[in-house]
N, C-alpha and C positions, 0 to 999 in steps of 0.2 A: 501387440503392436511393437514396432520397434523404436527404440527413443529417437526424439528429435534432435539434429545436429545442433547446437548453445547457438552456433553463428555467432558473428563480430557483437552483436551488442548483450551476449552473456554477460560480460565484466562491467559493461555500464550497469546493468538490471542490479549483479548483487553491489555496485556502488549506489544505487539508488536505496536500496533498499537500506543497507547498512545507515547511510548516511539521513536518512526518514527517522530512526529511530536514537540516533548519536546527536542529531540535532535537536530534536524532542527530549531528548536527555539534559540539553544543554540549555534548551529552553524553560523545563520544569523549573533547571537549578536556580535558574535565575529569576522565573515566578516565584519560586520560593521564599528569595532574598527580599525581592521587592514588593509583592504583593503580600501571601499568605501560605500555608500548606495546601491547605485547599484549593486551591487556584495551582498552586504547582501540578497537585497531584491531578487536575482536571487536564492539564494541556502532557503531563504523561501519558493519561491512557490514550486522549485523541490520538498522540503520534502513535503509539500502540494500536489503535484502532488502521490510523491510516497504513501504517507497516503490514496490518494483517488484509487490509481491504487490497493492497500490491501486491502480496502476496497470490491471494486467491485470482484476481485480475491475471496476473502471469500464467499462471495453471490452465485457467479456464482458456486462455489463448490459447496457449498451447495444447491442450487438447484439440481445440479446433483444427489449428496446424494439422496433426498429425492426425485426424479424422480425414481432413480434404487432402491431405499426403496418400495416406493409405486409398481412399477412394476417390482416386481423379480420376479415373477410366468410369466410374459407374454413373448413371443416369443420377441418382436420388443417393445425395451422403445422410448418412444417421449420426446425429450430435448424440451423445450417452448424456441420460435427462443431467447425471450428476455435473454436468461441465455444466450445462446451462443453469445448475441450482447456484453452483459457485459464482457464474459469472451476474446474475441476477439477485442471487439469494443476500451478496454481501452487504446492500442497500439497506435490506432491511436487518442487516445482521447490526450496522455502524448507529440505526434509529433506535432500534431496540436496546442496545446499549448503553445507547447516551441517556436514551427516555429512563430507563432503571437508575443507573446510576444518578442521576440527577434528585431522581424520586425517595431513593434509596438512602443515598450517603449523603445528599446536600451541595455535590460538588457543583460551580456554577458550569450553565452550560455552556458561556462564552471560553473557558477556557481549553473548553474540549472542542470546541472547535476551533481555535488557533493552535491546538494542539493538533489537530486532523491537516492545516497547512504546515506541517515539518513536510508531507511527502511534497508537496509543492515547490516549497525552499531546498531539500532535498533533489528532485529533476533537476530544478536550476542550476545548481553548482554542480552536479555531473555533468550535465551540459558545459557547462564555460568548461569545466578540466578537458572535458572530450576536445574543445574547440580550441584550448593552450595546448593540449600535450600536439595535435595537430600539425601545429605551427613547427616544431620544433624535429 
């Protein structure tokens, strides 16, 4: 198959992305300060979790795309199962994670899930940049 064109919101996706995981960064340091390590290190992996959970979300469209690209003329398109494992699989890839590690190391699970809101905080501020650089 032939790759899909990035189109206009390429450069937002890897600002998304990037910025998922530089804010989860920024966030640890400062559960670290103020809480504990553990708690730092818990809202690290979540953005880590959420950066990879974008990740796969991305891919898995994007094969879409380019499956309903390739076959727009045919009656009945065929998803390759692996897109739909990505796109469904990641669910329980982010439970299964937090479930061990929590089990595992001790780390609290509230922090990994304010760690999973970095990609959240992340879109938002791509967005406003998207919607300042606009302006200008």
């Amino acid at each position: 198959m032939e790759p899909v064109d990035p189109g206009p919101y390429h450069l937002a996706e890897q600002r998304i992305a990037q910025l998922t995981l530089v804010l989860g960064a920024v966030a640890s340091a400062g559960a670290c300060l103020l809480f504990s390590i553990r708690v730092g290190t818990g809202v690290l992996i979540g953005a880590f979790l959420a950066w990879l959970n974008f990740r796969w979300l991305k891919n898995g469209l994007d094969a879409v795309v380019r499956v309903s690209t390739a076959q727009a003329d045919s009656a009945k398109a065929h998803l390759p199962v692996s897109s739909l494992i990505g796109l469904f699989g990641r669910y329980s890839l982010i439970v299964a994670s937090v479930f061990a590690i929590f089990i595992f190391f001790r780390i609290p699970v509230l922090s990994m899930l304010v760690g999973l809101c970095a990609l959240g905080a992340a879109t938002t501020v791509a967005s406003l940049y998207e919607i300042f650089r606009s302006w200008n």
